[in-house]
N, CA, C, O and CB atoms as a CASP TS submission, in Angstrom:
PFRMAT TS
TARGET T0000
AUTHOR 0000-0000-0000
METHOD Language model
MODEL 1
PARENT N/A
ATOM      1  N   UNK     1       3.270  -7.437  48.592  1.00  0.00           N
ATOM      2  CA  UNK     1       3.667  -7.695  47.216  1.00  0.00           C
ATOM      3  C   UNK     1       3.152  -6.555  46.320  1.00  0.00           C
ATOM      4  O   UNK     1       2.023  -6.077  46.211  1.00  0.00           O
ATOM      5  CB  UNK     1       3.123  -9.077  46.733  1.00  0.00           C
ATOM      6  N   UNK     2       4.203  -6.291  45.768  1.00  0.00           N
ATOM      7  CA  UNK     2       3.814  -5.186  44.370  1.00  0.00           C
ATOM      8  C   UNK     2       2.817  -5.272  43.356  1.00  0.00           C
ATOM      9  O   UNK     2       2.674  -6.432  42.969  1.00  0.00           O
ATOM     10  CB  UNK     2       4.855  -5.094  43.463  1.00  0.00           C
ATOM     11  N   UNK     3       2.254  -4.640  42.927  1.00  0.00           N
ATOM     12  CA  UNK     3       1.280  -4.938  41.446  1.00  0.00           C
ATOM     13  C   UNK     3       2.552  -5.178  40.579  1.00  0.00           C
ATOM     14  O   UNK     3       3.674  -4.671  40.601  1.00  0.00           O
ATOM     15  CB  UNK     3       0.094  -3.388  40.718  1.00  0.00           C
ATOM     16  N   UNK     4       1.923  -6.211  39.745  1.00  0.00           N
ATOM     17  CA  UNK     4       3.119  -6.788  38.733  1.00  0.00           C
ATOM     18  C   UNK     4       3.171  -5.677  37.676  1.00  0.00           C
ATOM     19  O   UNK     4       2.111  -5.341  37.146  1.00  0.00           O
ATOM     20  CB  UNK     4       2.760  -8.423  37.939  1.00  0.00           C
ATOM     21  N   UNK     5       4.312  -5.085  37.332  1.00  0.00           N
ATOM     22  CA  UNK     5       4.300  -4.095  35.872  1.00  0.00           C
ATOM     23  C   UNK     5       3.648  -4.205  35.011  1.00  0.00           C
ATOM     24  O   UNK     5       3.180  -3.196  34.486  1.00  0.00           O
ATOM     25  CB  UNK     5       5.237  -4.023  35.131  1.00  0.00           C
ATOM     26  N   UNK     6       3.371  -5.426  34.545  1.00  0.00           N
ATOM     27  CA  UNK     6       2.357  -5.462  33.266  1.00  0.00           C
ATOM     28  C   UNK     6       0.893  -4.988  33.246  1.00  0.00           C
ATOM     29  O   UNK     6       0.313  -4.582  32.239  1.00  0.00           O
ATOM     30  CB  UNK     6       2.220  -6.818  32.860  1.00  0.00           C
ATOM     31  N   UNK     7       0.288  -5.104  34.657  1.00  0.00           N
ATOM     32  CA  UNK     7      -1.084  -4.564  34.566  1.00  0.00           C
ATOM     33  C   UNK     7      -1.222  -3.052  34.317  1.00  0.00           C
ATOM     34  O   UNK     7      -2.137  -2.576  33.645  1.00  0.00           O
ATOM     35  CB  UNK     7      -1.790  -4.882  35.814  1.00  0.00           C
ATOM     36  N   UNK     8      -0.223  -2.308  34.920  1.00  0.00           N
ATOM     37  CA  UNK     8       0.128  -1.174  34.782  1.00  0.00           C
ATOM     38  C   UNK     8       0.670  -0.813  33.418  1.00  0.00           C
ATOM     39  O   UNK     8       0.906   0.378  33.220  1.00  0.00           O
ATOM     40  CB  UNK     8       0.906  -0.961  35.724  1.00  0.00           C
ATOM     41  N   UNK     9       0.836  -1.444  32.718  1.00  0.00           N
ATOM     42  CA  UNK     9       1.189  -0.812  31.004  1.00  0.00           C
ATOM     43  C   UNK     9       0.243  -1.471  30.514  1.00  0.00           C
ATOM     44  O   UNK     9       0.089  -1.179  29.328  1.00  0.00           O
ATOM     45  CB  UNK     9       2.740  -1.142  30.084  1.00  0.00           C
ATOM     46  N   UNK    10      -0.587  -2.360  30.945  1.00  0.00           N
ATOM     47  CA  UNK    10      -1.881  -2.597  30.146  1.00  0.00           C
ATOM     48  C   UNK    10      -2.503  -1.616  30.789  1.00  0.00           C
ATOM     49  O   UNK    10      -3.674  -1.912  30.553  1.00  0.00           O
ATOM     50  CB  UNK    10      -2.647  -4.035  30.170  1.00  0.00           C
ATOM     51  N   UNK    11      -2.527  -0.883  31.284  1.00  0.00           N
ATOM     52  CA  UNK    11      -3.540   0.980  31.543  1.00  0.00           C
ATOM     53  C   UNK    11      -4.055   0.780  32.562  1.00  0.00           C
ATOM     54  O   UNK    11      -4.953   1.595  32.773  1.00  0.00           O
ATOM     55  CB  UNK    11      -4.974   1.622  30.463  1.00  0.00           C
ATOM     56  N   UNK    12      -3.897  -0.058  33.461  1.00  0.00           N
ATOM     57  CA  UNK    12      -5.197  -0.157  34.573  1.00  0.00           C
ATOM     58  C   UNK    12      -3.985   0.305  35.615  1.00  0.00           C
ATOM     59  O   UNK    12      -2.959  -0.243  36.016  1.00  0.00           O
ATOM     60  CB  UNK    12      -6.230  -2.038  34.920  1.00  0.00           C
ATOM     61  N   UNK    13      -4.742   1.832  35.897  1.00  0.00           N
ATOM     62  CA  UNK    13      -3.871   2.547  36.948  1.00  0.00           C
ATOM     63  C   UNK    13      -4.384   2.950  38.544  1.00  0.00           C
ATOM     64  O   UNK    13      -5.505   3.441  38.412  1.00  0.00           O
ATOM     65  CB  UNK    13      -3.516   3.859  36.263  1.00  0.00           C
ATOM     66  N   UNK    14      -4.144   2.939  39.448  1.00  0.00           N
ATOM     67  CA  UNK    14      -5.237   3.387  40.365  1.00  0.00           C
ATOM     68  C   UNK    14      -6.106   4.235  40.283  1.00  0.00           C
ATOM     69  O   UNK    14      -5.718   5.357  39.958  1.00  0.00           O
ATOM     70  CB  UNK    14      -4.914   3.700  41.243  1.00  0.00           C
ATOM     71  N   UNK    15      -7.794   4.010  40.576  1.00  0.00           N
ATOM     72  CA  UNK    15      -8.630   4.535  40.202  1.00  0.00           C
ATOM     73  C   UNK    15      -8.965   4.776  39.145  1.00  0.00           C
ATOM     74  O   UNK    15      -9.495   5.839  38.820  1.00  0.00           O
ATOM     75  CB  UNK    15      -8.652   5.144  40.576  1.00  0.00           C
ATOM     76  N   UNK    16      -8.635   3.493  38.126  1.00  0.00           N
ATOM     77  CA  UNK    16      -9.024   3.224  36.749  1.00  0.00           C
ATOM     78  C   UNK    16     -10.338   2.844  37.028  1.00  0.00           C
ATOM     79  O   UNK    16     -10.487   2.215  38.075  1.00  0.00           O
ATOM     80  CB  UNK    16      -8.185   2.159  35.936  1.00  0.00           C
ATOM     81  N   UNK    17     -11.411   3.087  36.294  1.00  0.00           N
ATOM     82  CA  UNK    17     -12.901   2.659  36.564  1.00  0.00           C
ATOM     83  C   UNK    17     -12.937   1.378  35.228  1.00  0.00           C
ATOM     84  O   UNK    17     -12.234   1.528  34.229  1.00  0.00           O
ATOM     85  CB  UNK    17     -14.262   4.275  36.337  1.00  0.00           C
ATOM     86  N   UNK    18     -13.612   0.472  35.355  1.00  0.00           N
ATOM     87  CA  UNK    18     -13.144  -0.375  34.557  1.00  0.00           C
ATOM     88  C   UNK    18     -15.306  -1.519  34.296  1.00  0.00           C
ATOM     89  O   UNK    18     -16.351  -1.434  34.940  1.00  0.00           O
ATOM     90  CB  UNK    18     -11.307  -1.313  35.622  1.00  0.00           C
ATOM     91  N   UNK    19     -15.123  -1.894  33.747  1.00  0.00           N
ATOM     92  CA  UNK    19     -16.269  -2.735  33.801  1.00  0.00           C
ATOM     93  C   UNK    19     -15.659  -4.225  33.477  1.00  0.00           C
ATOM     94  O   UNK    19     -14.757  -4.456  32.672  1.00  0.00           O
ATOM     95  CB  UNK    19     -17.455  -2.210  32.712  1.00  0.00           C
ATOM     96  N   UNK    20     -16.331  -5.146  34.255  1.00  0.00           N
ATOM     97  CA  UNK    20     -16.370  -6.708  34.053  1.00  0.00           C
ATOM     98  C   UNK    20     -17.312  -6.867  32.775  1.00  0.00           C
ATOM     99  O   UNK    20     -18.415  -6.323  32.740  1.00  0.00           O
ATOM    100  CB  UNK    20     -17.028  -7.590  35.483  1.00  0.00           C
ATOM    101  N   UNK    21     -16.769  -7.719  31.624  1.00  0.00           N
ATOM    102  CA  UNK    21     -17.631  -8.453  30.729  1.00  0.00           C
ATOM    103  C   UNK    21     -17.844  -9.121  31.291  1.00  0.00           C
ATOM    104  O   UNK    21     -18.776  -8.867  32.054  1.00  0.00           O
ATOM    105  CB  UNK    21     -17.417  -8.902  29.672  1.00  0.00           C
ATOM    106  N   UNK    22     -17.128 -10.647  31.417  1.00  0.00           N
ATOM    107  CA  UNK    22     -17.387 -11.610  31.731  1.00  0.00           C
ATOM    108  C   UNK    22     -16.089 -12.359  32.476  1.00  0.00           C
ATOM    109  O   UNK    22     -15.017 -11.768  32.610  1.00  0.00           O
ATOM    110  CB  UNK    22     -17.954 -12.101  30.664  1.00  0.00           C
ATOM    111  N   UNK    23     -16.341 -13.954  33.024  1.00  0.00           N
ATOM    112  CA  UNK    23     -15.340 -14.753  33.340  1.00  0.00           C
ATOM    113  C   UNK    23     -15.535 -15.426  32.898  1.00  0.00           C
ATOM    114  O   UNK    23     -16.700 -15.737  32.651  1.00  0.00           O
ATOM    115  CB  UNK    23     -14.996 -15.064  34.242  1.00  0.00           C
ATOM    116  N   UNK    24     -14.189 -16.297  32.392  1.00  0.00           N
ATOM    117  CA  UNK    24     -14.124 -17.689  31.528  1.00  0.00           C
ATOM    118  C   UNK    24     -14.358 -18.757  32.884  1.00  0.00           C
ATOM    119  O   UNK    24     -14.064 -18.582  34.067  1.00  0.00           O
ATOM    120  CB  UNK    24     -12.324 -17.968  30.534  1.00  0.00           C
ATOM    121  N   UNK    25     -14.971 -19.860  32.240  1.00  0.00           N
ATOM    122  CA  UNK    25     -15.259 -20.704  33.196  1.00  0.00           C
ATOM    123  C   UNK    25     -14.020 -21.138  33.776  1.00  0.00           C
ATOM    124  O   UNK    25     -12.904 -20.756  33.422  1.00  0.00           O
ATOM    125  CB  UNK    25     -16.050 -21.737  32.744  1.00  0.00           C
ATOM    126  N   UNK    26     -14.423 -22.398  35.178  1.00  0.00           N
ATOM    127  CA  UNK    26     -13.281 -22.617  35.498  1.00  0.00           C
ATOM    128  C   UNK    26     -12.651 -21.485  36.313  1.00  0.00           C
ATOM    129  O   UNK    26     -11.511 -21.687  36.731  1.00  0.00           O
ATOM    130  CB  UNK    26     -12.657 -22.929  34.404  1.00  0.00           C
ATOM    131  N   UNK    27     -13.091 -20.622  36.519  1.00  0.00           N
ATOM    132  CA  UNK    27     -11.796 -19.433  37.429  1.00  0.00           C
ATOM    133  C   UNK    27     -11.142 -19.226  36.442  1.00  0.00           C
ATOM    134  O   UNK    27      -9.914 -19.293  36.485  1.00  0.00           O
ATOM    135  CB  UNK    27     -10.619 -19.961  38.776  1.00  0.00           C
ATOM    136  N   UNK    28     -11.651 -18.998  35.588  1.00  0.00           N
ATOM    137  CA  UNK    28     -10.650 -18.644  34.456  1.00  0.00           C
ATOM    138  C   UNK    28     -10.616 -17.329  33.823  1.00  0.00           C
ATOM    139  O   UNK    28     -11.596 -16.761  34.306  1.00  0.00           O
ATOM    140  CB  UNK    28     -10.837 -19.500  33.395  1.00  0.00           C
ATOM    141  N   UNK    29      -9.877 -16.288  32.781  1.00  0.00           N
ATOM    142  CA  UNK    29      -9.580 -14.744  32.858  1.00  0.00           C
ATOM    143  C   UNK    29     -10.820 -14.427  33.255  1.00  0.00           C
ATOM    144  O   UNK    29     -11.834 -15.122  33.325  1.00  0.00           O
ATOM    145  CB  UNK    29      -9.085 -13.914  31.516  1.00  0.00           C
ATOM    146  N   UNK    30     -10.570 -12.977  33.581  1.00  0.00           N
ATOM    147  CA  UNK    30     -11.579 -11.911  33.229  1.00  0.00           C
ATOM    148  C   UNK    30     -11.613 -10.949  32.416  1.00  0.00           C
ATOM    149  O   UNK    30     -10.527 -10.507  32.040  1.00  0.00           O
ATOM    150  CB  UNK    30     -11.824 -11.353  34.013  1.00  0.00           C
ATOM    151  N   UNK    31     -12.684 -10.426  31.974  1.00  0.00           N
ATOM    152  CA  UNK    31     -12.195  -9.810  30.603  1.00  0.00           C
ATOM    153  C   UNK    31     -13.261  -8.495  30.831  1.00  0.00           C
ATOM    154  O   UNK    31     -14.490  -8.453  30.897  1.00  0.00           O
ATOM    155  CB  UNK    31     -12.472 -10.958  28.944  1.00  0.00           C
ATOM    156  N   UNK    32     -12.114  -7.348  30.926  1.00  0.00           N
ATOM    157  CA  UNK    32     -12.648  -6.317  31.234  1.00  0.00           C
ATOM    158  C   UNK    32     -12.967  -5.030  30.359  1.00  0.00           C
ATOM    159  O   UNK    32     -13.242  -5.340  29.200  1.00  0.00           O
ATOM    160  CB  UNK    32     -12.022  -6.097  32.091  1.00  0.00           C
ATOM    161  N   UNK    33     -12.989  -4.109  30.533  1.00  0.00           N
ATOM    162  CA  UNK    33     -13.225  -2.761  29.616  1.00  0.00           C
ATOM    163  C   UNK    33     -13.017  -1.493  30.560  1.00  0.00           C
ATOM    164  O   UNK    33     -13.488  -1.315  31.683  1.00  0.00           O
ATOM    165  CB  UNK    33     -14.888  -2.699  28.923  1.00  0.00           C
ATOM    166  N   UNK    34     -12.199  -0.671  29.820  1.00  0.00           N
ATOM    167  CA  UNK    34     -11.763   0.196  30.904  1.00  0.00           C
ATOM    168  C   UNK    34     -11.277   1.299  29.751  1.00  0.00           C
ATOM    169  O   UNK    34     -10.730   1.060  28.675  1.00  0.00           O
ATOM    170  CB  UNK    34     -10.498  -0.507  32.108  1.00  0.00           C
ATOM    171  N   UNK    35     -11.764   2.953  30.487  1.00  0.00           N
ATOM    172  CA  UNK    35     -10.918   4.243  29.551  1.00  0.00           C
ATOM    173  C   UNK    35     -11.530   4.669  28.651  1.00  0.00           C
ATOM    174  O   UNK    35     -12.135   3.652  28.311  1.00  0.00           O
ATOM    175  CB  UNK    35      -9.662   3.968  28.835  1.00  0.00           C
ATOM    176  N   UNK    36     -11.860   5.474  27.946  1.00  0.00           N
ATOM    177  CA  UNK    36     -12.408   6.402  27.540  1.00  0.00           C
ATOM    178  C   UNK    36     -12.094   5.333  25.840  1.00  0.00           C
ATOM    179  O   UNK    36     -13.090   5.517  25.140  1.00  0.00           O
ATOM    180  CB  UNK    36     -11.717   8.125  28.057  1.00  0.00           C
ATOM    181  N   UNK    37     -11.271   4.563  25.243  1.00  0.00           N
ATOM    182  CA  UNK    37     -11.401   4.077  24.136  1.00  0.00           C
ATOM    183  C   UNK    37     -12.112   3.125  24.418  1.00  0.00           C
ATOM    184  O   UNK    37     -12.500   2.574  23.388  1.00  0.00           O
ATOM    185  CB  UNK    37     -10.396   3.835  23.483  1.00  0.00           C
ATOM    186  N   UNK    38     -12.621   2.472  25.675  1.00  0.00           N
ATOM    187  CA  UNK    38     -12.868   1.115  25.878  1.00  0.00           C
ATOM    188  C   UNK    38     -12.332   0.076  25.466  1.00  0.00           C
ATOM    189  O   UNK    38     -12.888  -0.834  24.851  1.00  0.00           O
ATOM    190  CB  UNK    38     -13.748   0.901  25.643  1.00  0.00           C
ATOM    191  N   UNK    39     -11.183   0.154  25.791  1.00  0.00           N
ATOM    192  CA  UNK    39      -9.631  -1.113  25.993  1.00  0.00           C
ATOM    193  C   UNK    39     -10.842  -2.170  26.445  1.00  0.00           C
ATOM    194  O   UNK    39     -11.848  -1.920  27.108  1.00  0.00           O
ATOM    195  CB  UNK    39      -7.886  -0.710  27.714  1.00  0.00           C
ATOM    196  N   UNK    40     -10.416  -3.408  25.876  1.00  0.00           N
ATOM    197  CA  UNK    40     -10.082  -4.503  26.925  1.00  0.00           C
ATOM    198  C   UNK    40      -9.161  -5.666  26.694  1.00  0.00           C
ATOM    199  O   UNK    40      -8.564  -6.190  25.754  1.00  0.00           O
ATOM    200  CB  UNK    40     -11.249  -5.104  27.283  1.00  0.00           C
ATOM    201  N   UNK    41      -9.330  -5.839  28.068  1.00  0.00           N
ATOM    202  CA  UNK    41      -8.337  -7.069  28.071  1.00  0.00           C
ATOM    203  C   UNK    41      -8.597  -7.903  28.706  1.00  0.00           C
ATOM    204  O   UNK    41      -9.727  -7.682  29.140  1.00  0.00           O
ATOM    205  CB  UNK    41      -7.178  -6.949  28.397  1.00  0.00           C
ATOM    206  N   UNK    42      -8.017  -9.325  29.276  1.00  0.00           N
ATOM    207  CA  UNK    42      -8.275 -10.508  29.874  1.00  0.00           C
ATOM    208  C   UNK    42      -7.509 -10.633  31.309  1.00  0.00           C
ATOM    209  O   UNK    42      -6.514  -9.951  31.063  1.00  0.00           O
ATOM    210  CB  UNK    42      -7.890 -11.594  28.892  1.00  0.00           C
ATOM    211  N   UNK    43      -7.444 -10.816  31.861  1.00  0.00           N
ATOM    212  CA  UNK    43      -6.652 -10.875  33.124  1.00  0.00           C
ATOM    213  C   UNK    43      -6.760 -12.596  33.768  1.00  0.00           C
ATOM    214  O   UNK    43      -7.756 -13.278  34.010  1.00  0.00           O
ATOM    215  CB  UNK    43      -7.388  -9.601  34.291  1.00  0.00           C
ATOM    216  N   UNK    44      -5.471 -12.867  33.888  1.00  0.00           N
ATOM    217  CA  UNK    44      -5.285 -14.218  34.986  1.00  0.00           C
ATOM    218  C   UNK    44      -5.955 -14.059  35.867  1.00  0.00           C
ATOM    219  O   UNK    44      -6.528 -12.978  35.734  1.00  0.00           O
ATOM    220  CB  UNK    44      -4.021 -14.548  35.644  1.00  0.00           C
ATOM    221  N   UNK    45      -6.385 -14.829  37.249  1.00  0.00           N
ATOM    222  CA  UNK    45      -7.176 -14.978  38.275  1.00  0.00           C
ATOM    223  C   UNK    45      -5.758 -14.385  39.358  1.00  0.00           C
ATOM    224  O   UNK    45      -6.104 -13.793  40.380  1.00  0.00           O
ATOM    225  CB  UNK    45      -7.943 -16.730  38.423  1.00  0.00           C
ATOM    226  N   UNK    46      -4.280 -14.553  39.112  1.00  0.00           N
ATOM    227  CA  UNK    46      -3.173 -13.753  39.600  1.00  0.00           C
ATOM    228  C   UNK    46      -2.835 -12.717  39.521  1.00  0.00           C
ATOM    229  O   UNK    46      -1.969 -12.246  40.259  1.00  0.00           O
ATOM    230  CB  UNK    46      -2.396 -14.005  39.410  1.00  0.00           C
ATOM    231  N   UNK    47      -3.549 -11.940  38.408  1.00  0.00           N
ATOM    232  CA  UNK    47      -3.581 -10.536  38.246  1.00  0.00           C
ATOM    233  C   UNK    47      -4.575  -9.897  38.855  1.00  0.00           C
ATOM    234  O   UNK    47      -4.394  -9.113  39.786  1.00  0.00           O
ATOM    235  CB  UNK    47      -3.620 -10.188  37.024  1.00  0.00           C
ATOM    236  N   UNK    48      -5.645 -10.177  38.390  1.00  0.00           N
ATOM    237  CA  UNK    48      -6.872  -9.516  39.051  1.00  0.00           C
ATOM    238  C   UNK    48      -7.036  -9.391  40.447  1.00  0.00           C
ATOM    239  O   UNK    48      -7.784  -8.547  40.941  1.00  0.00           O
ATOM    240  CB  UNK    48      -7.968 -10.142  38.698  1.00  0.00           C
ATOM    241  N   UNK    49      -6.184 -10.416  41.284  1.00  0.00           N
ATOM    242  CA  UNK    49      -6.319 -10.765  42.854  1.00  0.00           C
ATOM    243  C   UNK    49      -5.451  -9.170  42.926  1.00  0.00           C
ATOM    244  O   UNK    49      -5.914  -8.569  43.896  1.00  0.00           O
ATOM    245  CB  UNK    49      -5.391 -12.626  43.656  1.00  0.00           C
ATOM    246  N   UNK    50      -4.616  -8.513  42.384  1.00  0.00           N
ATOM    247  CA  UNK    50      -3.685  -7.669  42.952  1.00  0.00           C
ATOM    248  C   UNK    50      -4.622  -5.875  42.931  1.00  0.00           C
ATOM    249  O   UNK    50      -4.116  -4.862  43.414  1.00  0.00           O
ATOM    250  CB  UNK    50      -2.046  -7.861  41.851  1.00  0.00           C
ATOM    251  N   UNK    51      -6.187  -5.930  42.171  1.00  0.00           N
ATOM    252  CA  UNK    51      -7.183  -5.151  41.726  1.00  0.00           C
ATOM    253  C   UNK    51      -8.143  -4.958  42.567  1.00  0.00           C
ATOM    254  O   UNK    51      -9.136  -5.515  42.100  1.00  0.00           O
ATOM    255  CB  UNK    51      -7.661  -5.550  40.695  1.00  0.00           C
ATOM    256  N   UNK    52      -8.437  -4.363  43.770  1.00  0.00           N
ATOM    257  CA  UNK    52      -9.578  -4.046  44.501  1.00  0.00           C
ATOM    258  C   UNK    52     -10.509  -3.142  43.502  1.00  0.00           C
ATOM    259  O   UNK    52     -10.396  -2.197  42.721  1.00  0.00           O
ATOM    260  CB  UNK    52      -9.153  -3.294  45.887  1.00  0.00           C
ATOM    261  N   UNK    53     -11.441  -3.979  43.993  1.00  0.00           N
ATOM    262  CA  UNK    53     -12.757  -3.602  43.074  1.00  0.00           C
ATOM    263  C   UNK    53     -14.682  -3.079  43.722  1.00  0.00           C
ATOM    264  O   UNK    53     -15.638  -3.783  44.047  1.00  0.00           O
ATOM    265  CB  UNK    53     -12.886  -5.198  42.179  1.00  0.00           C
ATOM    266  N   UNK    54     -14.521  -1.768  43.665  1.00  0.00           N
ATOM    267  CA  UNK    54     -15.473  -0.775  44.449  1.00  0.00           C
ATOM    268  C   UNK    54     -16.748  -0.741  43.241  1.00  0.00           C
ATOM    269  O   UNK    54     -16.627  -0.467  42.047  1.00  0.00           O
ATOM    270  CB  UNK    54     -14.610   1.023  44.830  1.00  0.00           C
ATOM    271  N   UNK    55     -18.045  -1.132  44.030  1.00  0.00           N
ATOM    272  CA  UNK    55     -19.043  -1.362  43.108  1.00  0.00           C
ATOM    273  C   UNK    55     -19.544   0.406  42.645  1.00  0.00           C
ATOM    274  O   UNK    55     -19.604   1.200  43.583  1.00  0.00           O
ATOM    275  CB  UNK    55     -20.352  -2.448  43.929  1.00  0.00           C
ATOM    276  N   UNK    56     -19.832   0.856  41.406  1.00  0.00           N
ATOM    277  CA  UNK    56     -20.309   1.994  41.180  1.00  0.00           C
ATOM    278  C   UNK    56     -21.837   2.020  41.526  1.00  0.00           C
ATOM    279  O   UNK    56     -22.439   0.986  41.237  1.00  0.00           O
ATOM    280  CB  UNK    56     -19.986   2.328  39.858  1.00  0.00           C
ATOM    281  N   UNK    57     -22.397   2.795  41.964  1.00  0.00           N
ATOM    282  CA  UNK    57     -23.715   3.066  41.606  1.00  0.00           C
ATOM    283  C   UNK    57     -23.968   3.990  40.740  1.00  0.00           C
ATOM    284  O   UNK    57     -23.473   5.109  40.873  1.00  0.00           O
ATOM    285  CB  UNK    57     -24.384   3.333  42.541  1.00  0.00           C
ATOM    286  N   UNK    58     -24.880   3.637  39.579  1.00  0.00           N
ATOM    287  CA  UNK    58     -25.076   4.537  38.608  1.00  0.00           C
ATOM    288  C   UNK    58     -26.696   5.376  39.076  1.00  0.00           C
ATOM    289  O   UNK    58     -27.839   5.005  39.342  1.00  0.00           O
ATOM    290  CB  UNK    58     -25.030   3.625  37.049  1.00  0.00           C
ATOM    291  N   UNK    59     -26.132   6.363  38.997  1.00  0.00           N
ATOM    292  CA  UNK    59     -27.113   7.314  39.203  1.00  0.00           C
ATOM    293  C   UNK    59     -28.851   7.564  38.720  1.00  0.00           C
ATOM    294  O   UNK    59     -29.900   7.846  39.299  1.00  0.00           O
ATOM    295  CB  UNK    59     -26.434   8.204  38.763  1.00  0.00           C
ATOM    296  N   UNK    60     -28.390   7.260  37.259  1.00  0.00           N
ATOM    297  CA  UNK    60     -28.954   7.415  36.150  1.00  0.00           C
ATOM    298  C   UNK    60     -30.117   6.084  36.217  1.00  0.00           C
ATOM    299  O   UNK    60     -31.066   6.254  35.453  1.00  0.00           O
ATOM    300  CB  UNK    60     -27.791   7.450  34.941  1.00  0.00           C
ATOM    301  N   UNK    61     -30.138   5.301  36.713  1.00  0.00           N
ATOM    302  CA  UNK    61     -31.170   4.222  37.236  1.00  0.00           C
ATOM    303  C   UNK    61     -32.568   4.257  37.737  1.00  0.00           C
ATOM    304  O   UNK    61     -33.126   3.216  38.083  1.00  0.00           O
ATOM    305  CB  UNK    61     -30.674   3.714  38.162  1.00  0.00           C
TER
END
């Protein structure tokens, strides 16, 4: 199955680096931050499933 178009015009492109705020309870959105303006947005638990997600290590630690 394809990534649905919309995640892709909401900016999240492969190898978008992105940060988790938070999740709404319930399995409910996630609400992320991503890009040099620091966009965010919310994502269904159907969207996000289509998003592999690689932990960063920050260096600077």
């Amino acid at each position: 199955m394809d990534m649905p178009v919309k995640i892709i015009e909401m900016g999240i492109l492969p190898h978008t680096v992105f940060k988790i705020l938070y999740q709404a309870p319930f399995n409910g959105p996630l609400y992320v931050e991503f890009g040099e303006e620091k966009s965010r947005i919310a994502l269904r638990p159907e969207e996000a499933d289509f998003i592999i997600v690689e932990e960063l290590i920050d260096a600077g630690k």
